[in-house]
C-alpha positions as a Markdown table, in Angstrom:
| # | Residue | x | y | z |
|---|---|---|---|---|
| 1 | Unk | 29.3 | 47.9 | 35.0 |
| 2 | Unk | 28.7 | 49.6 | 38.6 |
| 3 | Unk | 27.9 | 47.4 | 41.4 |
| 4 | Unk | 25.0 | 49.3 | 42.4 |
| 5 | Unk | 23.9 | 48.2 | 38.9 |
| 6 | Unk | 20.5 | 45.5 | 38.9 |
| 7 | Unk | 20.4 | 42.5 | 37.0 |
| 8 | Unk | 18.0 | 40.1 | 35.8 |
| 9 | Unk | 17.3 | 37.3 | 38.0 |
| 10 | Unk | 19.1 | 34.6 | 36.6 |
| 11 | Unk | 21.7 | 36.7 | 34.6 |
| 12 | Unk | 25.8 | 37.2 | 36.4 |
| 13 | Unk | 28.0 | 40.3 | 36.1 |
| 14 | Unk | 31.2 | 38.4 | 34.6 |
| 15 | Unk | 34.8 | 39.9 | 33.5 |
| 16 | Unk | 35.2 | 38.4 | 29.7 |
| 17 | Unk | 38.6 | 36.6 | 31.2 |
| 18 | Unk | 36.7 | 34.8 | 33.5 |
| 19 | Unk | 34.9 | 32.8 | 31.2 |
| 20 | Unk | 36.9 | 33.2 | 27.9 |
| 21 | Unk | 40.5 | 31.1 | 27.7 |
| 22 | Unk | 43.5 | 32.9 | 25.8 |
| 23 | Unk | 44.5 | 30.1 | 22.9 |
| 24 | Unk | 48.1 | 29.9 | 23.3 |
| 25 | Unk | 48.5 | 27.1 | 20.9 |
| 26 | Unk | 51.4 | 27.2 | 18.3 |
| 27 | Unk | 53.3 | 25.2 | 16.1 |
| 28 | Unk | 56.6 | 25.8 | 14.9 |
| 29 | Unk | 56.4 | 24.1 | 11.5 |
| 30 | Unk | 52.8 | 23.9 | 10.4 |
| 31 | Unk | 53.2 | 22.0 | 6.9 |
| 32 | Unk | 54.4 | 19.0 | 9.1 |
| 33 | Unk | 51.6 | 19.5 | 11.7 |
| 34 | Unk | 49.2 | 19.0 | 8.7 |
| 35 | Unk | 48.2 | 23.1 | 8.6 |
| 36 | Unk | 47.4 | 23.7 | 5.4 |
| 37 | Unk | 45.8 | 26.8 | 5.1 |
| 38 | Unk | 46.9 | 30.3 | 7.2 |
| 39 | Unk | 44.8 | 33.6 | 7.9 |
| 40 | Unk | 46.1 | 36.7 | 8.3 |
| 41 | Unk | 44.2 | 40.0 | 9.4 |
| 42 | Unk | 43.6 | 41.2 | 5.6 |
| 43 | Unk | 41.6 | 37.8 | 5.3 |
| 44 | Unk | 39.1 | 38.7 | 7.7 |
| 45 | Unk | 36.4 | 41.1 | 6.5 |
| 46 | Unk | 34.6 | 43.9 | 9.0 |
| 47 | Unk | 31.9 | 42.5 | 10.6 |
| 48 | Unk | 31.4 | 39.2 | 8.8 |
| 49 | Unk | 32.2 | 36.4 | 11.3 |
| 50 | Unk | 32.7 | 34.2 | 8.3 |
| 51 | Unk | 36.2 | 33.4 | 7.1 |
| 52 | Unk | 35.7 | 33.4 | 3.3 |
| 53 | Unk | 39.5 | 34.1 | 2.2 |
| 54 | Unk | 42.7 | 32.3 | 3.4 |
| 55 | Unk | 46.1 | 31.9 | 2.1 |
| 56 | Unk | 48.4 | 28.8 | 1.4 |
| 57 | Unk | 50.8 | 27.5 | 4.3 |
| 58 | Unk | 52.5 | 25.7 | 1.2 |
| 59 | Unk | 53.3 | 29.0 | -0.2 |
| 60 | Unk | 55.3 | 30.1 | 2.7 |
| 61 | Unk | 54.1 | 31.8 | 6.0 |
| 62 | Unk | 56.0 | 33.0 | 9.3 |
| 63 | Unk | 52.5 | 32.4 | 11.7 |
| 64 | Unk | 52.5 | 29.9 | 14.4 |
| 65 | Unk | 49.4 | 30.6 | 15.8 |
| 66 | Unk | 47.3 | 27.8 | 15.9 |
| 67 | Unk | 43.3 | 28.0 | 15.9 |
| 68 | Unk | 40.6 | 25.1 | 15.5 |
| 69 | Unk | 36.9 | 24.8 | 14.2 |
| 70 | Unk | 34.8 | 26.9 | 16.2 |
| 71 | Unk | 37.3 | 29.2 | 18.2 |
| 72 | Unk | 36.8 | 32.9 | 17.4 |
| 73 | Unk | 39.7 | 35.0 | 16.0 |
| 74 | Unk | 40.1 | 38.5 | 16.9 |
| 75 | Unk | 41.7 | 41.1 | 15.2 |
| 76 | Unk | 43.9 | 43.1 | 18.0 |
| 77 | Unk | 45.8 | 45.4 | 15.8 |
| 78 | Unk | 43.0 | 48.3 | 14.8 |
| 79 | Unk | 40.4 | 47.2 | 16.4 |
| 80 | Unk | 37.9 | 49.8 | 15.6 |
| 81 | Unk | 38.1 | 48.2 | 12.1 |
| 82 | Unk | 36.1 | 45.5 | 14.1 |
| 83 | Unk | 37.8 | 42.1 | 12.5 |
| 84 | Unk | 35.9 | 39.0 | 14.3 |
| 85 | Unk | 35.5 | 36.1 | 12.8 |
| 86 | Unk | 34.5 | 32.5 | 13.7 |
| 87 | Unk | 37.1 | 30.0 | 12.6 |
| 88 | Unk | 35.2 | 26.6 | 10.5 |
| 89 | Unk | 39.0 | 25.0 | 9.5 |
| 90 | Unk | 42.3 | 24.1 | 11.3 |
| 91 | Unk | 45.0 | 26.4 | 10.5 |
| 92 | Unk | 47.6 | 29.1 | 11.8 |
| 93 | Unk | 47.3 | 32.7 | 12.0 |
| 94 | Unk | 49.0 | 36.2 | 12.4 |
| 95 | Unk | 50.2 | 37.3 | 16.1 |
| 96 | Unk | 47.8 | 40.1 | 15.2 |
| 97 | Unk | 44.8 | 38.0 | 16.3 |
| 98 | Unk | 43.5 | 36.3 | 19.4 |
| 99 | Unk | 42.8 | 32.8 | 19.3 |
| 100 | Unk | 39.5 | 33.3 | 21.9 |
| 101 | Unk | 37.1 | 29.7 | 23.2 |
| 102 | Unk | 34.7 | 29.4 | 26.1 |
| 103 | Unk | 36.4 | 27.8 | 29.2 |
| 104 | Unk | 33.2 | 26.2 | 30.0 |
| 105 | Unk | 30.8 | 25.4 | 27.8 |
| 106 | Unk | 28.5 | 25.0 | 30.4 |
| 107 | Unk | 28.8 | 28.8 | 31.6 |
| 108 | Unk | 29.5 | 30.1 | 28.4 |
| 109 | Unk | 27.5 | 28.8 | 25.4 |
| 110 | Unk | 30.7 | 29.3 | 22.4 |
| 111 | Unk | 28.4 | 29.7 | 20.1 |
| 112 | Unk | 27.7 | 33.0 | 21.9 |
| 113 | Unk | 31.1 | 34.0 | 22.1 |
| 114 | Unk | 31.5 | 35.6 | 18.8 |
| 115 | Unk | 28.4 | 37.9 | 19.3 |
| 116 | Unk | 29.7 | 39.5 | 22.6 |
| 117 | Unk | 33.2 | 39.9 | 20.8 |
| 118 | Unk | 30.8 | 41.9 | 18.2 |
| 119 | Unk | 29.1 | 44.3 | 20.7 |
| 120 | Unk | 29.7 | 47.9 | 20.7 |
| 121 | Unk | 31.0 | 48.1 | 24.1 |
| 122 | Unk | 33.3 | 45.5 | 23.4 |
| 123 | Unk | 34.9 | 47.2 | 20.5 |
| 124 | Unk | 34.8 | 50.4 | 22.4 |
| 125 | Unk | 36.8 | 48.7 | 24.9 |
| 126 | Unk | 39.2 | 47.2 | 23.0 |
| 127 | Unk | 39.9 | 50.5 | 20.9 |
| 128 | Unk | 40.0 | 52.9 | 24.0 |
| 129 | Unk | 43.0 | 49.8 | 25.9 |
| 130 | Unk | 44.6 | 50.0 | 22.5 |
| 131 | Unk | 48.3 | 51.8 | 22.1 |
| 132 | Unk | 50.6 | 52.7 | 19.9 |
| 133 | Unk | 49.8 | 55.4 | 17.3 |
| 134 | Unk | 50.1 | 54.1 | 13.8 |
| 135 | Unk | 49.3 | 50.4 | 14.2 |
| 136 | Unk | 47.2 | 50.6 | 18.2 |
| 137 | Unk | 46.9 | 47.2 | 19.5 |
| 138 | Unk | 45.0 | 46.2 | 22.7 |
| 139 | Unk | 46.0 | 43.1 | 25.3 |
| 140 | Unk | 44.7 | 40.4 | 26.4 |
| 141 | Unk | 44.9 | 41.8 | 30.0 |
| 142 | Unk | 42.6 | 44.9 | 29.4 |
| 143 | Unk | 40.1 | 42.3 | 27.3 |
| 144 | Unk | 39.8 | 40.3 | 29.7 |
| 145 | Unk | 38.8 | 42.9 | 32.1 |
| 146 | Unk | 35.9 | 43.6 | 30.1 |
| 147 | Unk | 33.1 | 43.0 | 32.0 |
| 148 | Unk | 29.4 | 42.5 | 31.1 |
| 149 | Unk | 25.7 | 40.4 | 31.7 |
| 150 | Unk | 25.9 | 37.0 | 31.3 |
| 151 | Unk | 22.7 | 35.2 | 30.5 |
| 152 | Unk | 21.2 | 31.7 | 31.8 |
| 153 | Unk | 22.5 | 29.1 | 30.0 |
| 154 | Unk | 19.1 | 28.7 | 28.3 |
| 155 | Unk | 19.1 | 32.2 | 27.4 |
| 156 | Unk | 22.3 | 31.9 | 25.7 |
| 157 | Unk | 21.2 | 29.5 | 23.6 |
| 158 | Unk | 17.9 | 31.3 | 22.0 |
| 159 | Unk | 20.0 | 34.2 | 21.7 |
| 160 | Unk | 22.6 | 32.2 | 19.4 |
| 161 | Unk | 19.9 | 30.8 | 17.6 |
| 162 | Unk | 18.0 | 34.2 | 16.8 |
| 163 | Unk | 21.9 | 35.7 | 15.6 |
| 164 | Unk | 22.6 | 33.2 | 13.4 |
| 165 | Unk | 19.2 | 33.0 | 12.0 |
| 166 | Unk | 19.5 | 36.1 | 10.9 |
| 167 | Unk | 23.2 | 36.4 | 9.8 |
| 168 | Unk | 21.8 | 33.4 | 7.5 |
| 169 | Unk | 19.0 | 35.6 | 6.1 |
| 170 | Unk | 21.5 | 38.4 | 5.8 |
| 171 | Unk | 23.5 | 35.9 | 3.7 |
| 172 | Unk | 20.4 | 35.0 | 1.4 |
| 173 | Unk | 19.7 | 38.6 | 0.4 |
| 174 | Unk | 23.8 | 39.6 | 0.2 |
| 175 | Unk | 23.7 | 36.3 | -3.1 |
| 176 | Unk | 20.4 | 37.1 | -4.3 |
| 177 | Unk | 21.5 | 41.1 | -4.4 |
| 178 | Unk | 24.6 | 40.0 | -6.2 |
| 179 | Unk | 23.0 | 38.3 | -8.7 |
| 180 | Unk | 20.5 | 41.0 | -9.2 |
| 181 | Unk | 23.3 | 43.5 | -10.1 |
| 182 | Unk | 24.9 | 41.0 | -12.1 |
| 183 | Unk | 21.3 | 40.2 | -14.2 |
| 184 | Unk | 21.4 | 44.6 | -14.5 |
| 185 | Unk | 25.1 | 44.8 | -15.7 |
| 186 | Unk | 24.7 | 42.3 | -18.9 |
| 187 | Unk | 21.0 | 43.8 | -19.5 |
| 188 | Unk | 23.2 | 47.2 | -19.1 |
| 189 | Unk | 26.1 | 45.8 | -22.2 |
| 190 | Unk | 23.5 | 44.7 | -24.0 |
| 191 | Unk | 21.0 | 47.3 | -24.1 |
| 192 | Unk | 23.0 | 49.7 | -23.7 |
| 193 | Unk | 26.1 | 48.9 | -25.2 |
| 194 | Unk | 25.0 | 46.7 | -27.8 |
| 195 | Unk | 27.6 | 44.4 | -27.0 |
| 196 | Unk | 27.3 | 40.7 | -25.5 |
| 197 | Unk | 26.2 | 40.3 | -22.0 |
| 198 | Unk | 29.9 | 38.5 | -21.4 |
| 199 | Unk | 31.7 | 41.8 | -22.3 |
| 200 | Unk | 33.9 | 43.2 | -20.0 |
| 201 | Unk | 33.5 | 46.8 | -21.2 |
| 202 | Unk | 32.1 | 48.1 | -18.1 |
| 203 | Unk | 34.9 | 46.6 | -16.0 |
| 204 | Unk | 37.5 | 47.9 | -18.1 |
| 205 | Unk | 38.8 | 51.8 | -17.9 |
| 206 | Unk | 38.0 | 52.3 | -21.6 |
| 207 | Unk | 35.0 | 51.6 | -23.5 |
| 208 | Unk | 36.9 | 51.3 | -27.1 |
| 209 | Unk | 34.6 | 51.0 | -29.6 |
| 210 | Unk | 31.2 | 52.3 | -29.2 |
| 211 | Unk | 27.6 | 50.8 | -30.8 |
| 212 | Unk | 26.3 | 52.6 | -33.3 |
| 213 | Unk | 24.3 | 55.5 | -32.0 |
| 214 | Unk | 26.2 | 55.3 | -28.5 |
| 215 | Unk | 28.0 | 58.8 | -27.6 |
| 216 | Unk | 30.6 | 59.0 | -24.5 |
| 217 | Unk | 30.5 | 62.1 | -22.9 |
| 218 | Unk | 31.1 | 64.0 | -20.2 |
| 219 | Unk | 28.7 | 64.8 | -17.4 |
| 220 | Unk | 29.2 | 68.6 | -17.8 |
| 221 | Unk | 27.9 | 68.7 | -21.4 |
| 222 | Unk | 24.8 | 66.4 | -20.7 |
| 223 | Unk | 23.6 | 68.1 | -17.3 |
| 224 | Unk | 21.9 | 71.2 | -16.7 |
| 225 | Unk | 23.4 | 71.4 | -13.2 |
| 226 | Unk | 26.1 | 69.8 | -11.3 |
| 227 | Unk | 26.7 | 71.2 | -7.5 |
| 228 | Unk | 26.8 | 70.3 | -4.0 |
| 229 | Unk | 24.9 | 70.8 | -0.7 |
| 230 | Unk | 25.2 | 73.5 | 1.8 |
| 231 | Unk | 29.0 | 73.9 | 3.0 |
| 232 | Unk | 27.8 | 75.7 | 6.5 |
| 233 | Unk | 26.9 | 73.8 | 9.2 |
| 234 | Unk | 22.6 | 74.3 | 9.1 |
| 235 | Unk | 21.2 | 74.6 | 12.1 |
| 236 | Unk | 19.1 | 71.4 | 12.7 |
| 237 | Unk | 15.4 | 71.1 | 13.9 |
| 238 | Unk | 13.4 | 68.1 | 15.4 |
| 239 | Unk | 11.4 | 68.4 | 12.6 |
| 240 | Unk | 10.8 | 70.1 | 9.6 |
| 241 | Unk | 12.3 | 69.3 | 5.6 |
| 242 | Unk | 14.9 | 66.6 | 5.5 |
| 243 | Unk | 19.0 | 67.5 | 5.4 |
| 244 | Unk | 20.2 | 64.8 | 3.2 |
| 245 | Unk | 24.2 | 63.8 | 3.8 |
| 246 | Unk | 26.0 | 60.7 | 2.0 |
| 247 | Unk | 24.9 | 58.3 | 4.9 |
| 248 | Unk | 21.1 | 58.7 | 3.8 |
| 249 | Unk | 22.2 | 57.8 | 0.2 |
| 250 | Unk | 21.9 | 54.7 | -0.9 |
| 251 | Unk | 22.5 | 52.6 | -3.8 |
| 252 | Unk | 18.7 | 53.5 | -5.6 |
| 253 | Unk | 16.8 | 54.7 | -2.8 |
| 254 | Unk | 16.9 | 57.1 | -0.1 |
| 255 | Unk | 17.2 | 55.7 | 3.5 |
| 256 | Unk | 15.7 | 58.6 | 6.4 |
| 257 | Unk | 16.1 | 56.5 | 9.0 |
| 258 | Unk | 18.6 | 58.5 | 10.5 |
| 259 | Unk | 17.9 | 61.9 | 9.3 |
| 260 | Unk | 18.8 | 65.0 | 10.7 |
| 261 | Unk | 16.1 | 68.0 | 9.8 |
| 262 | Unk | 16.1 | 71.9 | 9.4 |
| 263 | Unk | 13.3 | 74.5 | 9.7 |
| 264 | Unk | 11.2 | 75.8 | 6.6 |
| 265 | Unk | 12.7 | 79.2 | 7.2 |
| 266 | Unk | 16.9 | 77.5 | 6.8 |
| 267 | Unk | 15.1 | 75.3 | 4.0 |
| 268 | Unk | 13.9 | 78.3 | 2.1 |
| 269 | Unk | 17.8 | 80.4 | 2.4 |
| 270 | Unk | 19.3 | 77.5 | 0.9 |
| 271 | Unk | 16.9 | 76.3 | -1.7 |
| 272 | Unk | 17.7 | 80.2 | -2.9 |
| 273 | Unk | 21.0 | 78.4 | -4.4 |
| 274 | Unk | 19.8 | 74.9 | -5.0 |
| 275 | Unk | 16.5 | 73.2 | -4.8 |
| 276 | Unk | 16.0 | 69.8 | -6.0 |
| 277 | Unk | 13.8 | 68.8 | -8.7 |
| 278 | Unk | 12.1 | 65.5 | -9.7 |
| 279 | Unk | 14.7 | 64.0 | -12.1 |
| 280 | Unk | 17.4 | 64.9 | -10.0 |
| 281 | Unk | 20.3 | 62.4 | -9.6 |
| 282 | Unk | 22.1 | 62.5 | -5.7 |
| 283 | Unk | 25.5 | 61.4 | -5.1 |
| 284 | Unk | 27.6 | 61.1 | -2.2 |
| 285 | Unk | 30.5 | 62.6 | -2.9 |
| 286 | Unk | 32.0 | 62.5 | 0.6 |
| 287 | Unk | 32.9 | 59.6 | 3.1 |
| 288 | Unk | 30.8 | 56.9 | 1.5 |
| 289 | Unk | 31.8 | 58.2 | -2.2 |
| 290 | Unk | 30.0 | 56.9 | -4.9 |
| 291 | Unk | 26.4 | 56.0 | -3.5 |
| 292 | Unk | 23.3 | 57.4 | -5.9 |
| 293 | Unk | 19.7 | 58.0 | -6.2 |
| 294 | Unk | 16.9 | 59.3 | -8.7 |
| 295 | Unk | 14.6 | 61.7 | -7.4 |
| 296 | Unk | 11.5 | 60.1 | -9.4 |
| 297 | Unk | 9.0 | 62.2 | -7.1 |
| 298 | Unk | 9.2 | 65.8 | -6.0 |
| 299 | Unk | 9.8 | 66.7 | -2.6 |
| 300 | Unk | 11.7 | 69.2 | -0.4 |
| 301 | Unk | 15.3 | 68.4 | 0.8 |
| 302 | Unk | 18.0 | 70.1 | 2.0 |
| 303 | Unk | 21.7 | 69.0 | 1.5 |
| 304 | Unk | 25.3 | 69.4 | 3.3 |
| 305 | Unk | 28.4 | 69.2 | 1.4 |
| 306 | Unk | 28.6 | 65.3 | 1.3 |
| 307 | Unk | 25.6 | 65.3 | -1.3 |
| 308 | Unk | 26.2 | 66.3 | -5.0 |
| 309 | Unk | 23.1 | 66.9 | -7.3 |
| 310 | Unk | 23.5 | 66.4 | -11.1 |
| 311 | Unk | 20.3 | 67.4 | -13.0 |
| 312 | Unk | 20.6 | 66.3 | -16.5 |
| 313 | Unk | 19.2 | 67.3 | -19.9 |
| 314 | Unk | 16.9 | 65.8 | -21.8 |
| 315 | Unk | 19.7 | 64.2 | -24.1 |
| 316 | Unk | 20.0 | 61.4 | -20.5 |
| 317 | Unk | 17.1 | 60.4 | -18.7 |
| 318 | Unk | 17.7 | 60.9 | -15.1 |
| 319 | Unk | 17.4 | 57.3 | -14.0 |
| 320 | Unk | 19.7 | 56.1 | -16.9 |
| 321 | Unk | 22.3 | 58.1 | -15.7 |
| 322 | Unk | 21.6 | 56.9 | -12.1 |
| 323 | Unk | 22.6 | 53.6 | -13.2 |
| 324 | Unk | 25.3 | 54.3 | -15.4 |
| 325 | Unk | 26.7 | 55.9 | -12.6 |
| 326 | Unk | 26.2 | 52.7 | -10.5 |
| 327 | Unk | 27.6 | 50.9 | -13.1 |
| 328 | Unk | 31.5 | 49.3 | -12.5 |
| 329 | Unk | 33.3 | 51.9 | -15.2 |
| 330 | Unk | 31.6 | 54.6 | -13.6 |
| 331 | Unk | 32.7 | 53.4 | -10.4 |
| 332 | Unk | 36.1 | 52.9 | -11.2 |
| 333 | Unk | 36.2 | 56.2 | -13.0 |
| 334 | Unk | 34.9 | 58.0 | -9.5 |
| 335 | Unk | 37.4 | 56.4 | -7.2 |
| 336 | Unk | 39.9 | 57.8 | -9.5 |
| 337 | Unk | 38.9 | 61.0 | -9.2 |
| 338 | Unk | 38.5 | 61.4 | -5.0 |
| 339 | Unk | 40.6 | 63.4 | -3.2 |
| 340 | Unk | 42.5 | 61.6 | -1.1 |
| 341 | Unk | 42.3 | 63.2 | 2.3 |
| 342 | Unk | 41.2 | 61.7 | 5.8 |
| 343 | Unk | 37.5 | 60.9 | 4.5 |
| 344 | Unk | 38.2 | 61.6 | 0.7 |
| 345 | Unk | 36.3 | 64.0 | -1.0 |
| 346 | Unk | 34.7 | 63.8 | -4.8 |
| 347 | Unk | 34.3 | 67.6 | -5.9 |
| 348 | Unk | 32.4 | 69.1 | -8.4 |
| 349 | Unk | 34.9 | 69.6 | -11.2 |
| 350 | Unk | 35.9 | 66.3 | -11.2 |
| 351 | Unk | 32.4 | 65.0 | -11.1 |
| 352 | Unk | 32.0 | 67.5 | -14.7 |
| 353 | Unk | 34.3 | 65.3 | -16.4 |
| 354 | Unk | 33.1 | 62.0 | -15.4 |
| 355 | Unk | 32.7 | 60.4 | -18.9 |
| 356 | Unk | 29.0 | 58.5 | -19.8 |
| 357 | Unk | 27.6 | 56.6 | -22.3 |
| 358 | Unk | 24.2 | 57.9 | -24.1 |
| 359 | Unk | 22.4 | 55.9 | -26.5 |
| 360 | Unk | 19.7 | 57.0 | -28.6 |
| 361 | Unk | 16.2 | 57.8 | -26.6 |
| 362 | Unk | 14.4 | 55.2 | -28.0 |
| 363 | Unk | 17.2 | 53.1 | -26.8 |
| 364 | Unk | 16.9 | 54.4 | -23.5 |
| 365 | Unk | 13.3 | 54.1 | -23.4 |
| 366 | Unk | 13.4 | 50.4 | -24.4 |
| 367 | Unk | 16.2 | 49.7 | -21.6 |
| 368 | Unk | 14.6 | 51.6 | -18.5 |
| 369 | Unk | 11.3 | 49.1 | -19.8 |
| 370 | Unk | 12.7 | 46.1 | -18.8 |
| 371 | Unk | 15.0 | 47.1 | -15.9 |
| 372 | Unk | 12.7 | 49.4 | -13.6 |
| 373 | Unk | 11.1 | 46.2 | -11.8 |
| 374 | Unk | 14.4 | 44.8 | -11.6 |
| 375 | Unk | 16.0 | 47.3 | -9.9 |
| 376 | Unk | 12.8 | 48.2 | -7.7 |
| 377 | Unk | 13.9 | 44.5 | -6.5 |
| 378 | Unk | 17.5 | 45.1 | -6.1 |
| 379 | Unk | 16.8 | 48.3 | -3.9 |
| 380 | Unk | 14.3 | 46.1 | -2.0 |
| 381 | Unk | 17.1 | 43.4 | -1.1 |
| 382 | Unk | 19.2 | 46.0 | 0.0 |
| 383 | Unk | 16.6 | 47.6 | 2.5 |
| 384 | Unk | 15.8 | 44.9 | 3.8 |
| 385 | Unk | 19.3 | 43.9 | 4.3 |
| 386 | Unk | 19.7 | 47.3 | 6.1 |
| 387 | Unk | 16.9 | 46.7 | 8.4 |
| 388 | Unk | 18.0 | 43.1 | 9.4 |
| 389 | Unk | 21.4 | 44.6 | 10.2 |
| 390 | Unk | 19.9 | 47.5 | 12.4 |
| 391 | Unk | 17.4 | 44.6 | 14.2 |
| 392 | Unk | 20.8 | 42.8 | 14.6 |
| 393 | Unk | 22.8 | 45.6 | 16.2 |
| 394 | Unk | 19.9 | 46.4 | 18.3 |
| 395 | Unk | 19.6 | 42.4 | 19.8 |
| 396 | Unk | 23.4 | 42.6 | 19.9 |
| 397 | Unk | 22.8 | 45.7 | 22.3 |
| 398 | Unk | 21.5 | 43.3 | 25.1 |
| 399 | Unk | 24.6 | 41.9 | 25.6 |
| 400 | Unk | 26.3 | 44.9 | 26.7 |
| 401 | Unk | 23.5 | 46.9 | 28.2 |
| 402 | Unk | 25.0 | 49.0 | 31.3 |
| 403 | Unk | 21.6 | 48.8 | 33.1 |
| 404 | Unk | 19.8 | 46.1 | 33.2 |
| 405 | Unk | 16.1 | 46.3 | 34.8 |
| 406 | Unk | 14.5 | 44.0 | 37.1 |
């Protein structure tokens, strides 16, 4: 932040050091400090300040770092994989993560703590002090340096409240999204499978014996087509038809909030080779591998390389195979197939033999019945889970805004 730089009246330009305190607390032999539980940095999950795994002390641990109910624990090995996390227990934890608390509570609010620890510009900080090339680590001396806006004490407090309000919410839909998918898997079994809703066939690698009627087969002998999106880099537009890549993907739905465009003119030279049709199934088969959606209307789109279409016969009903491909065996049988390179890679071959199950039409017919409004609420939970996260980001933005109007 540049001096010549305005603030709000009320709000200080602070260095994070100033009113953060290092945690140097440690013990030497936590089972007789009363330490029962330890976290390491595989225990914290990306961006989820809560700590929902932890291992035993009992079973043996080297850490010494102590931390204490509402100190924040900061991952500072990889930092761009963005570990924060807000400690509700006693225990001890890797030397790969700060023990952070407010030095004043009356400066610095700690409940606000873990949100600036959470801002872009902090991360980008932390990741551009980091060194070292296969495991970078920042220091507590280049975080501390960080500087940003410091609201009014009052401030602060609203703030917190607003974040956690909707970290809660975000929590609501997460459970009621689980269960969702769980209510769709057993209707899938049954339905489907003609098996009990407490199989495991879904989880496991093999289906094994199949209900009468039920064929397995492979994607190449159901579909009519099976290819990818453009592999040259279109030109893009301001406007114009939509270039679908595997971030606008989602599980069920597709999300154009952040879609890049190419003229009618590109649109029309690449639909020459592939248009899409309604029926079509999408899948990312790049990056985020794995992610579908049903085309149930017609429309114009053009696609890069990440997006795969599959346009299947009339043995499989487009949707069906949309959530078959959802479903955990499918799942497990994609991840086996990617190409392990820097972003991983699912190509068109190996999508061909991806193995399905197809029941009889009627059967079908009778399953998409009762799960359509089902999973038109499932996709709902998780768009509205997208645009709570984006409202999040954007309030976390305040706290690291670089210029700050009167």
């Amino acid at each position: 932040m540049k001096d010549n730089q305005v603030l709000k009246p009320g709000w200080q330009r602070v260095k994070f050091g100033d009113v953060v305190r290092l945690s140097k607390a440690r013990s030497s032999d936590p089972i007789a400090d009363g330490y029962e539980r330890y976290i390491g940095l595989d225990h914290i999950e990306p961006e989820d300040l809560r700590i929902r795994r932890w291992g035993n002390v009992a079973d043996g641990v080297t850490f010494t770092s102590v931390f204490k109910p509402g100190q924040v624990l900061f991952g500072k090995r990889r930092a761009y994989q963005r570990k924060v996390a807000v400690a509700d227990f006693s225990g001890v934890c890797s030397g790969d993560i700060y023990v952070f608390e407010s030095k004043d509570s009356n400066v610095l609010l700690p409940e606000l703590l873990p949100y600036i620890c959470q801002t872009e510009a902090f991360f980008q900080h932390a990741v551009g002090t980091s060194a070292g090339s296969l495991s970078p680590r920042t220091n507590w001396t280049s975080l501390a340096n960080f500087e940003f806006a410091l609201l009014p004490l009052a401030e602060q407090r609203n703030f917190a409240d607003l974040v956690a309000m909707l970290d809660e919410n975000l929590d609501n839909l997460e459970n009621a999204d689980k269960l969702s998918n769980k209510l769709i898997w057993s209707l899938y079994c049954s339905e489907i499978l003609g098996r009990n809703s407490q199989c495991n066939c879904i989880e496991d690698p093999h289906f094994g014996e199949v209900s009468a009627g039920l064929q397995i087969l492979t994607i190449n002998s159901i579909a009519e087509l099976v290819t990818d999106g453009e592999h040259a880099t279109p030109i893009r537009t301001e406007g114009g038809v939509p270039l679908l890549s595997a971030r606008n993907i989602q599980d069920g739905w597709l999300d154009l909030t952040e879609c890049d465009f190419v003229s009618e003119e590109t649109f029309n030279l690449i639909a020459r080779r592939i248009r899409p049709k309604m029926g079509d199934v999408f899948l990312s088969c790049s990056g985020s591998i794995g992610r579908t959606c049903h085309l149930a209307e017609q429309g114009d789109f053009a696609m890069v390389r990440s997006v795969a279409i599959i346009r299947p016969s009339n043995q499989l009903n487009g949707k069906l195979l949309e959530l078959s491909l959802r479903s955990p065996f499918l799942q497990r049988q994609i991840a086996g197939r990617v190409l392990q390179t820097a972003q991983g890679n699912l190509f068109q071959g190996e999508i061909r033999r991806l193995r399905v199950p197809v029941p009889p039409l009627s059967s079908q017919k009778r399953f998409l019945s009762i799960i359509t409004e089902l999973d038109q609420n499932s996709s709902s939970l998780k768009q509205r889970k997208l645009k709570l996260q984006s409202m999040r980001k954007a309030i976390l933005a305040i706290l690291s805004l670089r210029r700050i109007s009167v």
